[in-house]
Every structure is written in structure tokens, then in C-alpha cells.
C-alpha positions in Angstrom: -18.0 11.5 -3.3 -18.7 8.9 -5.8 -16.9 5.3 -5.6 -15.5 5.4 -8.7 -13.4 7.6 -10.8 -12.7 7.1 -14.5 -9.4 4.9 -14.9 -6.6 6.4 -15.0 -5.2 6.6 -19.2 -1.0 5.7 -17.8 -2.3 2.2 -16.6 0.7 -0.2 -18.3 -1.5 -2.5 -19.9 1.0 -5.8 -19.8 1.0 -5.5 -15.9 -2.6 -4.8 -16.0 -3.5 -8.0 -17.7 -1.1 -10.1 -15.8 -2.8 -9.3 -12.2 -6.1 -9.5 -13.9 -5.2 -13.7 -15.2 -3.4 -14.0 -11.1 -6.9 -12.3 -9.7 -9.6 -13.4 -11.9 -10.8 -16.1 -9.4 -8.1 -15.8 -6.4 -10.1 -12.5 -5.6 -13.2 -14.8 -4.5 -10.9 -16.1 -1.6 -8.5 -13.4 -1.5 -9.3 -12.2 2.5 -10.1 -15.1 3.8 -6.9 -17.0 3.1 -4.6 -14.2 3.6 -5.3 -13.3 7.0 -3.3 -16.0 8.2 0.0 -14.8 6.6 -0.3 -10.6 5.7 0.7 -10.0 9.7 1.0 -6.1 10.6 -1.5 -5.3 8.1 -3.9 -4.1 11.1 -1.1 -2.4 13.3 -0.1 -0.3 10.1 -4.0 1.0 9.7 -3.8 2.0 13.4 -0.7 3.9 13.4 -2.1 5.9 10.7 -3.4 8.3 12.9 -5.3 10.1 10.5 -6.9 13.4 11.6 -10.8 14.1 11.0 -11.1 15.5 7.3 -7.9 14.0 5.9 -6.9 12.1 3.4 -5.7 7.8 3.0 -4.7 6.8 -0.3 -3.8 3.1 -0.3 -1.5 2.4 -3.1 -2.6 -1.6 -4.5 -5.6 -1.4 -2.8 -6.8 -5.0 -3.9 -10.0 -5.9 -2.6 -10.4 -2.9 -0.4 -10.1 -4.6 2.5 -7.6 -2.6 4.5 -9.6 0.3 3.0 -12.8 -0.7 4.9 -10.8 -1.1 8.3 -9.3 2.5 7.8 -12.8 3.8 7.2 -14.6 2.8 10.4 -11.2 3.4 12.5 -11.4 7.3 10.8 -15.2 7.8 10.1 -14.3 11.2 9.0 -11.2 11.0 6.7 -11.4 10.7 3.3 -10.8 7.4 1.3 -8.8 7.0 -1.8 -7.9 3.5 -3.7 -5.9 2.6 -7.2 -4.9 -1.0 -8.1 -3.7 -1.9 -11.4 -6.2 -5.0 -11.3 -9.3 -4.4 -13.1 -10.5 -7.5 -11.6 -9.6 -6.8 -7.8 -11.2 -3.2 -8.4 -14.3 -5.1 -8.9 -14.4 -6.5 -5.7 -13.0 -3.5 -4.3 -16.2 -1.5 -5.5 -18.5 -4.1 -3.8 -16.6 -4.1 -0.4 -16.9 -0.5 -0.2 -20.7 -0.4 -1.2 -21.0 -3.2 1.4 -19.4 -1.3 4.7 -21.4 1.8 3.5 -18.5 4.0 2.8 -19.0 5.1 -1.5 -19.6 8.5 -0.2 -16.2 9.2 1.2 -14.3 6.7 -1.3 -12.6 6.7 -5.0 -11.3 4.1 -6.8 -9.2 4.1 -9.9 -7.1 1.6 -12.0 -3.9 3.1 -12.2 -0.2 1.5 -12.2 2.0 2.7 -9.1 4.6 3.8 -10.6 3.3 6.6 -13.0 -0.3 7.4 -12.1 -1.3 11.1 -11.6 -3.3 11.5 -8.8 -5.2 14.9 -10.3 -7.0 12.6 -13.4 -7.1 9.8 -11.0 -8.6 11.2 -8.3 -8.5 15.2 -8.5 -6.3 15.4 -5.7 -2.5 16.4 -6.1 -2.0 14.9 -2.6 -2.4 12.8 0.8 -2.1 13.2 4.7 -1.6 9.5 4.4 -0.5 7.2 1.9 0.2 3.2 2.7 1.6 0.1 0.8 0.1 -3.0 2.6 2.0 -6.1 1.1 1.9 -4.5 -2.7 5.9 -3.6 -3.0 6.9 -7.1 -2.8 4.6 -7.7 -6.0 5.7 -4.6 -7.8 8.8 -5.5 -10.2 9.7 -1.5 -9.9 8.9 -1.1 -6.7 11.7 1.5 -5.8 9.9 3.9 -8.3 6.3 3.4 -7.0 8.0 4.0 -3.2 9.7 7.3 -4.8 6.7 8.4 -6.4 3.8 7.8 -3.7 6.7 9.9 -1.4 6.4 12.9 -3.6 3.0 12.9 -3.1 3.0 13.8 0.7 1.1 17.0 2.2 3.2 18.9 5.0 2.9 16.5 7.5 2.0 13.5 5.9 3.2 10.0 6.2 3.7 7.0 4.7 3.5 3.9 5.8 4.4 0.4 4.7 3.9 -3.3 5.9 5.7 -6.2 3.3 7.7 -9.5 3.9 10.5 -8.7 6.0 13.9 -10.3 6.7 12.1 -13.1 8.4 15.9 -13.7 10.1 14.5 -14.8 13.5 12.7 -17.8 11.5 13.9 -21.1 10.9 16.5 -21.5 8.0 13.6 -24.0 6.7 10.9 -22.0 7.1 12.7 -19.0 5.8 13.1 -20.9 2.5 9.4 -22.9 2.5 8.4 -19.3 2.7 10.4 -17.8 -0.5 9.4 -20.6 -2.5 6.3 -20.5 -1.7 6.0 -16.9 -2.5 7.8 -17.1 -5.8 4.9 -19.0 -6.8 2.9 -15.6 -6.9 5.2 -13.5 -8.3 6.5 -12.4 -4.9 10.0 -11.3 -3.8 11.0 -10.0 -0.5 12.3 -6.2 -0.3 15.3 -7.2 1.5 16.4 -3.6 0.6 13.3 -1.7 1.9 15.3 0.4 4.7 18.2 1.5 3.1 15.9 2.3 -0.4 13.4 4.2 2.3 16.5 6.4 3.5 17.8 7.0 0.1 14.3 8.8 -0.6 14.1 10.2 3.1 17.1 11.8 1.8 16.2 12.8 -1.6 12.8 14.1 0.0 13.9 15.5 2.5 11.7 13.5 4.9 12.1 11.5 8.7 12.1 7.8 8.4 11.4 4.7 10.8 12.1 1.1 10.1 11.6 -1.5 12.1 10.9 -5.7 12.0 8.3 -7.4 13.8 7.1 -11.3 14.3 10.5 -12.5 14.3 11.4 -10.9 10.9 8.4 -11.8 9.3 7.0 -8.2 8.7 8.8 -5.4 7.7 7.3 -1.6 8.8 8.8 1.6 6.8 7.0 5.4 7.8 7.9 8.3 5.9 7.2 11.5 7.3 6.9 15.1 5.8 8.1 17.3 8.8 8.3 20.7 9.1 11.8 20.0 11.1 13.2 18.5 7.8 15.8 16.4 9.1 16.5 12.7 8.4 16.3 10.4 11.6 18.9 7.1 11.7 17.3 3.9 11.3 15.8 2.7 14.2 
């Protein structure tokens, strides 16, 4: 399996261009300062679970950090990555080469909301598909949650890890943290578990949501079962 793939044509060009200006240079320093704040990131790759021959699509893959983690925790899955940052898919390309995994791996710029998966990647699904702090950066981030749903296997899940409530922080450092993140054109999903049983609905899919580090991190999994019955938040 070769690294790359050609990019994908429905990439929306404005969004394209405004995460290449944000990533030009932040890429350079991108893992080594966010380890500090992107908690559950780790526990999210764990709980993936994925069986030997299958399939991890990471939805705004960045630097393909999380997708090197996932590759040495399954040595035998297969290892799919878009981003819509031309720039961050640079990196991406040389972390992968790096931790010896561009045989199992594809990249592709695409935009999360409308990329085909067949011209991206010649696959019409995924046995696992995760968000790792990318829907708090995506202004139609309801869509791209819709749309990586739909592209589940029988069952497959998907996870997500974002900025949470953070209600068992501070009142100061609740709002240090928002201001902060405005800065980089992030907003909490606030929203995430009743938007993630609104699609477990339309989907017809089980759903878990829960908080951890006091609020800070917010974990949504969306499974395909063969049971096809919609769980109560948890």
C-alpha cells in the first residue's frame, strides 16, 4: 500500500488555504506542544480495539501522530488518513515514512464533510473511524460527524476525543481556556452528545458519551451493531 493517494478533487479550497496559513510553521512544533493539553487522545487509540486486517480511518489526521500510535498498537490493521491541510499532510507523509508504516498507510487531502472515500482511498468503508480534537476546528462539524457515521462497516465504530464541558474546572480557568482557544479558531462542541444521538438515531447505531479530567475531554463512540438499538447516554 502506497503512502499516498492522489487528493481528493471535493477538497473546499477556502478552508484548504486557511489551515495551510494556521499550519505553515505551527506544524514544526505541532506534537511537542500539544501533548500537554489534547488529553484522551491516547485512551481513544486504545479503545479502538481494532481486529487484525481491519481498517482506521482518522478523519483530520494532522501530522499523523495519533496515526503512528494506532499503527504499532495494531501492527496488522490497515491505516487510512485525510486532512484538508496540504501542509500538515506533509508532515504527515514524513512521520509515517519515519515509524516504518507507508506500506499499510494512505493519505489524502480531502475536506471532512464531503470527501468520497472510493477516489480518496478506494475503500467505501471502515472498522474504525476517529476524530481526535478535529470537530472543535471544523465550522460544520455536525455534517463531517454525519458523514464519517455513514461510512461504518457492520460493526464498526466511531470514536471521538474534543474539548469537553470542562464544568468540573474553575470558572477562571474555564474561560482562560475558551479564550485561549478562540485564538485558533477553536470552539467547544458543547453539543457533541445530543448531536451524537440525533445521528445514532438517524443511523440506526448504539452510542456512549462520557466526560473525563474534570470536563476537560469529551469521549463520543458510535457503534454499527447488528442489535440495532440506540443505548441512553451514559
Amino acid at each position: 500500500m502506497n503512502v499516498w493517494t492522489e487528493y481528493a478533487a471535493d477538497t473546499a479550497e477556502e478552508g484548504r488555504q486557511s489551515m495551510d496559513r494556521m499550519y505553515r510553521l505551527q506544524r514544526h512544533i505541532y506534537d511537542v506542544t500539544r501533548k500537554y493539553y489534547l488529553l484522551g487522545r491516547d485512551q481513544l487509540l486504545r479503545d479502538l480495539n481494532c481486529l487484525p486486517g481491519g481498517s482506521i480511518l482518522e478523519i483530520g489526521c494532522g501530522t499523523a501522530r495519533n496515526l503512528a500510535i494506532a499503527g504499532k498498537l495494531y501492527p496488522n490493521a490497515r491505516l487510512f488518513g485525510c486532512d484538508i491541510s496540504d501542509e500538515m499532510l506533509k508532515s504527515a507523509g514524513k512521520n509515517i515514512f519515519a515509524s516504518g508504516l507507508e506500506r499499510r498507510t494512505r493519505l489524502a487531502q480531502a475536506d471532512a464533510v464531503t470527501f468520497n472515500p472510493l477516489s480518496s482511498f478506494g475503500e467505501d468503508s471502515f472498522d474504525r473511524i476517529y476524530f481526535s480534537y478535529t470537530l472543535s476546528m471544523i465550522p460544520s462539524w455536525t455534517q463531517a460527524l454525519a458523514h464519517a457515521a455513514s461510512l461504518l462497516r457492520p460493526g464498526g465504530e466511531l470514536h471521538v476525543v474534543d474539548f469537553g464541558s470542562c464544568d468540573g474546572l474553575p470558572r477562571l480557568a474555564k474561560t482562560t481556556l475558551d479564550h485561549w482557544l478562540t485564538r485558533f479558531g477553536v470552539t467547544r462542541r458543547e453539543n457533541l452528545a445530543s448531536v451524537g444521538r440525533d445521528i445514532a438515531v438517524e443511523e440506526v447505531l448504539l452510542l456512549s458519551f462520557w466526560h473525563s479530567h474534570r470536563g476537560y475531554a469529551a469521549h463520543l463512540t458510535l457503534f454499527n451493531s447488528a442489535e440495532k438499538t440506540v443505548t441512553q447516554l451514559s
